[in-house]
Structure formats: structure tokens, C-alpha cells
MIGULUM-695900 format. One record per atom (N, C-alpha, C): y, x, z. Coordinates in steps of 0.05 Angstrom, whole numbers, plus 5000, padded with zeros to 4 digits. Last residue first. Layout:
YXZ;...
! end
This chain:
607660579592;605160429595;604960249632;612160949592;611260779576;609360469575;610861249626;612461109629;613060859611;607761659611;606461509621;609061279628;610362019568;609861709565;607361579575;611862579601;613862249610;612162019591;610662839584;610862899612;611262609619;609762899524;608362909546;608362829566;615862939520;614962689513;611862649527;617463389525;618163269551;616662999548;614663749479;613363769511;613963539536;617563469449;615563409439;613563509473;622163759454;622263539450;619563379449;620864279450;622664209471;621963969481;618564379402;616864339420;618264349448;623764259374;620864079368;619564179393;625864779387;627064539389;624964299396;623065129366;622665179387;623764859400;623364979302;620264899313;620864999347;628565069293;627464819288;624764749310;628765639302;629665519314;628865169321;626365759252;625065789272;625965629298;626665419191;627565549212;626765559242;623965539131;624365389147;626165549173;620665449066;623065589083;624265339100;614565659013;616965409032;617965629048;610765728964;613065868988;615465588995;609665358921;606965638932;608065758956;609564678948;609064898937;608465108946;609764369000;607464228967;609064448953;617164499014;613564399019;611564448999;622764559006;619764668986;617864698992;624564689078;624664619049;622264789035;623564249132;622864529115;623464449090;623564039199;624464009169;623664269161;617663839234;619764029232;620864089207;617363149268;616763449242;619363569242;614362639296;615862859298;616363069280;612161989297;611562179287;614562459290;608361529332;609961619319;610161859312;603760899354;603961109344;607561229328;598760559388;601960579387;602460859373;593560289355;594260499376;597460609369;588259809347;591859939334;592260129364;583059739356;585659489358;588459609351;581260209309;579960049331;581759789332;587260509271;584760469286;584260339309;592660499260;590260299251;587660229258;594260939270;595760719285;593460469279;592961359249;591761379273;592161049284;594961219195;591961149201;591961239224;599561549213;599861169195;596261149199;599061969234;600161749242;600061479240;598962369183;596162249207;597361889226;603262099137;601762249162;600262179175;606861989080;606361849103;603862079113;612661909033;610961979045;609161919067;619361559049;617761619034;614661759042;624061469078;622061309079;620361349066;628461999092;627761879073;624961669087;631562169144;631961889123;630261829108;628662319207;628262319175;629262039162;634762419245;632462229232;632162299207;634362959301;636162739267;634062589258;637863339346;634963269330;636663109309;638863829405;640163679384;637863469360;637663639470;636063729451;637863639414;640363439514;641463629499;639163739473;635163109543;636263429546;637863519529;638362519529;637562639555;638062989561;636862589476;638762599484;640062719516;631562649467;633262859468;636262879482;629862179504;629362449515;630762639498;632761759468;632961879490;631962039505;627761859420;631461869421;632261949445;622961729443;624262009443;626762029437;623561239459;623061439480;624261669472;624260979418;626760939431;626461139452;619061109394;621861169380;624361139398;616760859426;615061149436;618261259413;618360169420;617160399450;618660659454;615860199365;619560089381;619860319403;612160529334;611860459351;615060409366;614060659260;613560729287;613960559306;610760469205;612860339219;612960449250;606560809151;607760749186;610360599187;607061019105;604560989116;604560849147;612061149086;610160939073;606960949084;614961089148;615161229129;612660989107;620961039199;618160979178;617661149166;622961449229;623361079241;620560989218;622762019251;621461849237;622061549249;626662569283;624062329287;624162219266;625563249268;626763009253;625262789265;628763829313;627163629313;627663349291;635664129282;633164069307;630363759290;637664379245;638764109260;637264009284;636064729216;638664799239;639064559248;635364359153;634964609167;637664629189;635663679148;636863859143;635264149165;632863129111;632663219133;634263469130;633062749061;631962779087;631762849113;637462629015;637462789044;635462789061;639562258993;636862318985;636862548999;645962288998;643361999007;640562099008;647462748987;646562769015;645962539026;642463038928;645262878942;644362808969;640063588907;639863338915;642063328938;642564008886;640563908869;639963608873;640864528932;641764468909;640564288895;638664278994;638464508973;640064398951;636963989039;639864109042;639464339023;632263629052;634463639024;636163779026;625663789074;628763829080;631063889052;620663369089;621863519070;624063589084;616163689148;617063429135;619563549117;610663689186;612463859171;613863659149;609363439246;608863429219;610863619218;605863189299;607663319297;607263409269;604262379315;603762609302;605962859314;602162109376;604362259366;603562509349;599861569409;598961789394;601961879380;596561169463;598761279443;597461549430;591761219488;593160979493;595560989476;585761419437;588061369465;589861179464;581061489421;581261169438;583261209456;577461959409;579561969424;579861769440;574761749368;572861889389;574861839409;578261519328;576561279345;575261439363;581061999324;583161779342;580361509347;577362329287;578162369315;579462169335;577361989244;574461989265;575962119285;583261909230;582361779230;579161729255;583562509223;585662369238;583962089241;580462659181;579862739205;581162639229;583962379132;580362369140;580462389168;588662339111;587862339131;585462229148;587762379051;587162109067;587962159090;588162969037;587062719021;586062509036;592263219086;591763199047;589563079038;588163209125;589763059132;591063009091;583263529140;583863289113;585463229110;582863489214;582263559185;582963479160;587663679263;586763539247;586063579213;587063919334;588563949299;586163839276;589363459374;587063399352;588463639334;588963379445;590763529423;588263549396;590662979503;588063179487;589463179452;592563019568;593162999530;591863139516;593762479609;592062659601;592662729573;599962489652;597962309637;596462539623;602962829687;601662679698;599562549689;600263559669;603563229663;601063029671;602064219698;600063939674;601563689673;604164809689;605464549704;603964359680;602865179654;602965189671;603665039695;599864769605;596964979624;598465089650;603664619587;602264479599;600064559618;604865119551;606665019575;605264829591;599865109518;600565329535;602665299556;600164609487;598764789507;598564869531;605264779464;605364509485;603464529502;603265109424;606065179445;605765029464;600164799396;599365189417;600765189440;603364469370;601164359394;599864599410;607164869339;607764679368;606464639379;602665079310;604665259326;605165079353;601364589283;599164639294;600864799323;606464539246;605864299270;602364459298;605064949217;607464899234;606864739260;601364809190;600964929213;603465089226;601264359145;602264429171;601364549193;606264689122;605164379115;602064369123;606765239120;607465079133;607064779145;603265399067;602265299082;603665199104;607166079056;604965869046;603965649071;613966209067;610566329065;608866079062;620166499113;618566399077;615166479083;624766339170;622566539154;621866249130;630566529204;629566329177;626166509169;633666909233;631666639238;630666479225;636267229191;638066919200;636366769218;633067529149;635767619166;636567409190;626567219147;629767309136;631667429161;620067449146;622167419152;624567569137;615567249088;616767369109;618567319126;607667159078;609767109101;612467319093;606366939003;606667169026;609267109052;601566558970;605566578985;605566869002;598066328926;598766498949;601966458942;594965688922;597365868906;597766078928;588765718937;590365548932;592865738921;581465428938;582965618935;585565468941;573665308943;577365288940;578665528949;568665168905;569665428906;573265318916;566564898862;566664808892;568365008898;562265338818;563765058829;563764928851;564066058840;562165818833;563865568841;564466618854;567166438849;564766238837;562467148885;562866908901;563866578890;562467548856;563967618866;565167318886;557867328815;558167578833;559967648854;561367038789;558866848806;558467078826;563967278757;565667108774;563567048797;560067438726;561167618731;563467488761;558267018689;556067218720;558067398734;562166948670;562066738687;559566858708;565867478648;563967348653;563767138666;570167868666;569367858640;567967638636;574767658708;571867638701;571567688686;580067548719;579767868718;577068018704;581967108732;581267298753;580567578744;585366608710;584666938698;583667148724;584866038707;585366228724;585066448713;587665578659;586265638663;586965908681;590664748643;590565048662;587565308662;588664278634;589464488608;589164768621;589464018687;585864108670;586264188651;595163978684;593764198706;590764188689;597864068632;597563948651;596164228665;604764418616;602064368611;600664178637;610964338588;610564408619;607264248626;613264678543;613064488551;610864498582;615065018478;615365118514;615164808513;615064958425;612464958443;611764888475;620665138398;618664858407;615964768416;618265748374;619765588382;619165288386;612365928397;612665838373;615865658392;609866538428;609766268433;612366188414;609767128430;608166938418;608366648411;613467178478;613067388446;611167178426;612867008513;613966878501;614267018473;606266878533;607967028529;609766948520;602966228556;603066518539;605466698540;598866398628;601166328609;601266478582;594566298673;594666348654;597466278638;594666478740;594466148722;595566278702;591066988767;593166908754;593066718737;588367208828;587667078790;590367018792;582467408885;585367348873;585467338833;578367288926;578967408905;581467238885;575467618989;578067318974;578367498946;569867778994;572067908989;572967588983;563767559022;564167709001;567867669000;560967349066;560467609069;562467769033;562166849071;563967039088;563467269082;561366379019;559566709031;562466859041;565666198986;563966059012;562266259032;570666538978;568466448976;566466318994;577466268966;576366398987;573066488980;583166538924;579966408929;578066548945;588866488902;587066588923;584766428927;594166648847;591766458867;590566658881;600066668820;597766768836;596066558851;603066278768;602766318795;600066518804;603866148716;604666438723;604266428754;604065478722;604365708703;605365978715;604765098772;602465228764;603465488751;609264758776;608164958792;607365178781;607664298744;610964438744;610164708754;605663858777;603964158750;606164328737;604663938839;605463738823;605363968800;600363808888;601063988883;602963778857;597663448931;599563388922;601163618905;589963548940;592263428953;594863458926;587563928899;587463918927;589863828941;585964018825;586863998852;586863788868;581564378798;581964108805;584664138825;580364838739;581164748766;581564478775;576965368709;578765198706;578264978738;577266108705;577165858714;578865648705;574466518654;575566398664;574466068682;569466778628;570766868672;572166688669;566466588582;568266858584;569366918619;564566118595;562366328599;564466688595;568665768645;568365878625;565466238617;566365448694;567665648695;567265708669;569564818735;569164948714;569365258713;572264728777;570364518769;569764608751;575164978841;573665008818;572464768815;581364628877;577564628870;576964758836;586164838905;585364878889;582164838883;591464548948;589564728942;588364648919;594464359020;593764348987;593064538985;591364529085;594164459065;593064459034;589864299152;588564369122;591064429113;590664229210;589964409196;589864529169;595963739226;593263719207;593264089209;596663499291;597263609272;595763749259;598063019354;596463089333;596763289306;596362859411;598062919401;596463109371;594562249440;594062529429;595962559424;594962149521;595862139494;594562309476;591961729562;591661919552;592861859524;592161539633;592961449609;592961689583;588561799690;590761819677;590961739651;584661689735;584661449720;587961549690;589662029774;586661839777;586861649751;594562389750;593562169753;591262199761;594362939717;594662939744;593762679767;590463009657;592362959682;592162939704;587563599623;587063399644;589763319660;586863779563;588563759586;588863529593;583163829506;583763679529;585263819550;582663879437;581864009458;583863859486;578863839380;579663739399;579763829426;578363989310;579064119332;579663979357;575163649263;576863729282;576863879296;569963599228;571963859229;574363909245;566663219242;568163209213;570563469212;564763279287;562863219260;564563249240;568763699323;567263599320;567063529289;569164279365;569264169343;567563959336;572264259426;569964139417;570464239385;574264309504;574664349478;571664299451;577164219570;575064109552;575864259513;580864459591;579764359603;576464339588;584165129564;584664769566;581764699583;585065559560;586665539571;586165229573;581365879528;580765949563;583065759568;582165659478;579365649491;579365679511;586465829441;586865629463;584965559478;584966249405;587866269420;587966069446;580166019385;581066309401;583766339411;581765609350;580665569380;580665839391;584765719320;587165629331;584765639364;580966049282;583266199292;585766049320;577565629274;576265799292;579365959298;580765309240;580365189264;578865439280;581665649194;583965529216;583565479239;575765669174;577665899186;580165879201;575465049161;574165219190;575765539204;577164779118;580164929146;578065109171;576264489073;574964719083;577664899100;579263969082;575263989085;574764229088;584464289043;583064029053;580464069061;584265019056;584664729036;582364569050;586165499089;584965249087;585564939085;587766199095;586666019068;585165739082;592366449130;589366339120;589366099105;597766409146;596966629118;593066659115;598466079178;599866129151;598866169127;596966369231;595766089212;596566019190;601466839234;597966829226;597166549209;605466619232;605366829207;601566869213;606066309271;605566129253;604766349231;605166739312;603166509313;603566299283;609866979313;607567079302;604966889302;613466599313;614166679296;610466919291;612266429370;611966289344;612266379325;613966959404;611366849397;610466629380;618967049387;617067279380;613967089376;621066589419;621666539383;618766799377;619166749474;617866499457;619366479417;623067259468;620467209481;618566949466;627966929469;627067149451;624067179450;
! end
């Protein structure tokens, strides 16, 4: 009870900050105050990671990361109309279905001035001409903040560059299930807190320094400069990954299901996981009774697939917590899922020095 209370408030914080791709600093200062007195070594570095160390027990101990992005989709000003409106770019994988009638949130670069909130523009249907309804692009799109003005937007912080992204609001359901923005992934961030913090009371024999990672929505940038600073001997994403068990899609095109525990990954389109570090974790759940499942689908791809590429290749796989309705404005997931994951994901610590 005790540990669900504390993920459940740790993910309803990181959640509910605003940070699109490149601009996650407010993530990353919120995840380093939670974990600053408790690790060995900690850093931000050149490109915006977060890296922070637990020392093994070993002489000479073999070091894993463990890894999970900060950022999530989002919104770039590229335009502002001399009447206030905005017009927009997007930030990673949003798809334009979305858009119409959604709320936004925009951070400003000046901490010193207010998030300011808009509405993606629609027409009415009082107005709108039988055979019209059709589903607009996204650079047709425009924000309605409220500006009379484009001085008027500039006042209140909103200039080009400017991100943003769809708001969601956290809640909880009846069932252990919670809804809210951004899971994708600071879900995965929750776990590497969690792993942390268990690690801080009993350390594991090999060393594990923990990347939350920048960019990871447009390239996995930060995954990339962190794993050549890093130079470890393995690496293990933790992701947020689809879940089909909704209306609509068949149980081939299934990925993954809510309540099932932990999803490993055999591929995806960015990776082929490591034989090794995939047969490891099969059997450590199995081992603990940890229930889990394989992501079916092969689709998509994670820090993982570029951690594995760097320098001479670095053994790599990947872990996530199913969720439905990712890459939109509110996803749903279960809590249970993420205590599971970091069941699974702590013993793998402990043990792939065995590996090596």
C-alpha cells in the first residue's frame, strides 16, 4: 500500500510538468530533488541528461545503465498571427486526428511569467457547410489563446520557439487504474526513482548509473551522448509501451495488455534485444512469480536501439509498462503494472553481473 501511495504520487507529479523534447529541464530538476541525497555521484550533463550513480559492491564492478526518457510530445510555435493567434509545429509523434478542440499548455521560456493556456481552434457546427467535416492538417491548425494581438501574446511570454503540448489532467480511478498526460515516459522515470531508492538500501554487486534521458521523441538524442559518457557493459531501457486491450483492435494486433505485469520486448524497429539480457529476464520473472508478457507488436523503437549502437555496440533491452492511448492528450494505465516492472527490473540489477 505504502509503495503503490508512493508511485502513484511520484508519477502524478512528473506527469503533470510540461517537458517537450529538448526542453525537459523542469523534469529533470524535479526528478534530481527527489534523488540527490540518495546516490553516489549525480550530474546534468551537455545535452540535458540526468545521470546519476550507485556504486557496486565489486572492486572493479561491471556497470549497467538503466535508462528512461524525460521528454514527451509537444507543440513548437512557428508562427504568430498579428491578430494572437498561434500557429504550430509539432513535437515528436502526435497524429492530426487529435488536435481539433483540444486545450494546450505553453510553457514560457521566462520562468518568471505564468503557463498559458489556448484552445486549437474549430468551427462550430452551426456554421459549418454540410460536407466540410474533414479532419484538417496540423499547419492549417490555429491556437486561440485569448491574444488580441501578437504584442499581446509576446507579453505574456508566447514567441517563436515557445513549447507546449495538449493538457491532460491526472486522475485516479476506482480500480488502481489512473488517466493523465505524458506517461510516455515518466512512467519509466517512476521506476528508475523506485530502483533508486531500493538500491540505496541493500546496493547490487555491479554498478548502476541511471540516465533519465533527453529527446528521446526525436531521435533519441540524449540516449545516445549519455551511453558514449556512460561506456557501459549493458544497458536496459524502461519504456511506456502501447496496450491493445481496447475496442477496436484484434487480439493479433495486441501488444500488450493492462493487469498483466511487466512487457519484455524481443524487437522492435529500432532493436533486436540482446539473447543474454532477454533470456535473463524471462527467467527472473519467472523465478519470482513476477507475472509479465511480451510486447507483440514489433513496431516502434527506444533509447535502446541507439544505446546498442554506440562505440563497439553495447548489449541492450528493453522493459515497459503497457498503457493505453499513448501519443495522445490522456492515456490509462495501471498501477499495479509499474510496481510489477520495478520488481522485475530491480532483480535484473542485482544479478547481470552474471551475465558477464
Amino acid at each position: 500500500m505504502k509503495l503503490t501511495k508512493q508511485i502513484v504520487k511520484d508519477l502524478e507529479e512528473l506527469s503533470q510538468i510540461v517537458g517537450v523534447s529538448s526542453r525537459e529541464s523542469r523534469v529533470v530538476e524535479a526528478i534530481k530533488k527527489k534523488i540527490e541525497d540518495l546516490v553516489d555521484e549525480i550530474k546534468i550533463d551537455i545535452s540535458g541528461n540526468l545521470i546519476a550513480t550507485i556504486k557496486g559492491t565489486e572492486e572493479n564492478a561491471p556497470v549497467l545503465m538503466l535508462d528512461a526518457h524525460t521528454d514527451e510530445i509537444g507543440l513548437m510555435v512557428r508562427h504568430i498571427s498579428p491578430e494572437g493567434f498561434i500557429y504550430f509545429a509539432k513535437i515528436g509523434g502526435f497524429i492530426d486526428v487529435l488536435f481539433p478542440g483540444q486545450t494546450v499548455i505553453f510553457i514560457p521560456d521566462d520562468k518568471k511569467k505564468k503557463p498559458v493556456y489556448g484552445i486549437i481552434g474549430v468551427k462550430p457546427p452551426h456554421i459549418t457547410k454540410q460536407g466540410d467535416v474533414k479532419i484538417p492538417k496540423s499547419d492549417d491548425l490555429a491556437i486561440d489563446i485569448g491574444a488580441t494581438s501578437d504584442k499581446e501574446a509576446a507579453k505574456w511570454g508566447i514567441e517563436i520557439g515557445t513549447t507546449g503540448t495538449l493538457a491532460g489532467e491526472f486522475r485516479k480511478l476506482p480500480n488502481g487504474r489512473v488517466i493523465g498526460k505524458a506517461f510516455d515516459d515518466r512512467t519509466g522515470c517512476v521506476v528508475l526513482i523506485e530502483i533508486l531508492r531500493r538500491l540505496t538500501k541493500e546496493r547490487p554487486k555491479g554498478t548502476v548509473i541511471f540516465n533519465f534521458a533527453a529527446a528521446e521523441e526525436v531521435g533519441a538524442r540524449g540516449a545516445i551522448t549519455a551511453a558514449y559518457s556512460i561506456n557501459p557493459d549493458m544497458a536496459l531501457a524502461v519504456e511506456n509501451t502501447t496496450a491493445g486491450d481496447t475496442p477496436g483492435i484484434s487480439d493479433q494486433d495486441c501488444s500488450t495488455k493492462l493487469g498483466a505485469g511487466p512487457a519484455i520486448t524481443i524487437a522492435d524497429r529500432s532493436i533486436i534485444v540482446n539473447e543474454k539480457m532477454l533470456e535473463k529476464l524471462k527467467g527472473l520473472a519467472k523465478e519470482l512469480n513476477i507475472p509479465w508478457q511480451f510486447k507483440k507488436s514489433f513496431t516502434g523503437g527506444t533509447d535502446a536501439g541507439r544505446i546498442a549502437l554506440v562505440r563497439s555496440g553495447i548489449p541492450s533491452a528493453v522493459v515497459s509498462v503497457p498503457c493505453r492511448y499513448i501519443h495522445s492528450p490522456i492515456s490509462l494505465l495501471e498501477i499495479k503494472d509499474i510496481e510489477l516492472t520495478c520488481d522485475l527490473v530491480e532483480a535484473f540489477t542485482r544479478s547481470f553481473t552474471e551475465l558477464l
